[in-house]
GUGUVO-378465 format. One line per 4 residues: number of its first residue (from 1); for each residue x negated, y, z negated of C-alpha. Coordinates in steps of 0.5 Angstrom, whole numbers. Each point is the difference from the previous one (the first is absolute). Example, Ala and Ser with C-alpha at 12.3 -4.5 7.8 and 13.67 -1.06 7.14 Angstrom:
1) -25/-9/-16; -2/7/2
***
This chain:
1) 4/29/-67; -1/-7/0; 7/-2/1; 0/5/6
5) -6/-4/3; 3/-7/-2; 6/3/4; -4/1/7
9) -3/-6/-1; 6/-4/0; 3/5/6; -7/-2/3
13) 1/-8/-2; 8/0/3; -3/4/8; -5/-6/0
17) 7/-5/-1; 4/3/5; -6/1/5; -1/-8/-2
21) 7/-1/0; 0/3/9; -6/-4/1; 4/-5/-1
25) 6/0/3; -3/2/7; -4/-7/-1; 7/-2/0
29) 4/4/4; -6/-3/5; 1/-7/-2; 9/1/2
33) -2/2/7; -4/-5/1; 5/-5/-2; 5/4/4
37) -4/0/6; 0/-8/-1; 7/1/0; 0/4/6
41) -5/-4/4; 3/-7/-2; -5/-5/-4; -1/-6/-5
45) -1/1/-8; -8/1/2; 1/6/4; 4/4/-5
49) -5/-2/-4; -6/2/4; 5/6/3; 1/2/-8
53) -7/0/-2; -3/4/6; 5/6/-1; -1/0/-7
57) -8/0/1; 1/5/5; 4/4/-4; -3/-1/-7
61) -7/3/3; 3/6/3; 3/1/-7; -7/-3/-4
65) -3/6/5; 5/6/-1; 1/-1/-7; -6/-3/-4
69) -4/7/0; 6/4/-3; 0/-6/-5; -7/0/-1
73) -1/8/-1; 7/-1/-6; -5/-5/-3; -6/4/-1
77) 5/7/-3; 2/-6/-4; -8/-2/-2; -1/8/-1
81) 7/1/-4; -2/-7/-5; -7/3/-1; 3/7/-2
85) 3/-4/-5; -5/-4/-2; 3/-6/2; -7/-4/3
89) 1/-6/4; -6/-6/-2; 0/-2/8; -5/-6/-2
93) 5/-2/-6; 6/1/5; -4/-5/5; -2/-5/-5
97) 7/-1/-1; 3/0/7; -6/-4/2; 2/-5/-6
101) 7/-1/3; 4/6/-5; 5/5/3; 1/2/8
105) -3/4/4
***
């Protein structure tokens, strides 16, 4: 039964990566566009810099907002599936050791 739960949780953990992973080709499929309007419109160096960066914000906050619910939800299925299993995550612990500079978040 455990290896059953722990499967779902990396099933759970590889829908979470590849939702991450859309998120973050839409911030860079704005970033493109915008350089290709740069390109387009004719421009120095800071306008493809200015041009990039707004169409990746652009882009990058509509993908933030479509995807960052499903994300969340698969990180509560992952909570529920870890508590089935008696996996406790100390948060305290974890934020001590975030807050001392170890790992990423």
């Amino acid at each position: 039964m455990s290896d059953l739960q722990s499967k779902k949780i990396m099933e759970l953990e590889g829908k979470k990566k590849s939702l991450q992973i859309a998120q973050m080709g839409i911030g860079t499929l704005g970033t493109v566009g915008g350089w290709v309007y740069a390109n387009k419109t004719g421009g120095g160096f800071w306008r493809y810099v200015g041009f990039g960066f707004i169409g990746g914000v652009a882009l990058g906050t509509i993908g933030y907002f479509t995807l960052m619910q499903k994300i969340n939800k698969i990180d509560v299925e992952i909570k529920k599936e870890q508590l089935k299993l008696g996996i406790a995550v100390d948060e305290e612990k974890e934020n001590e050791f975030f807050a001392k500079g170890g790992g990423f978040r």
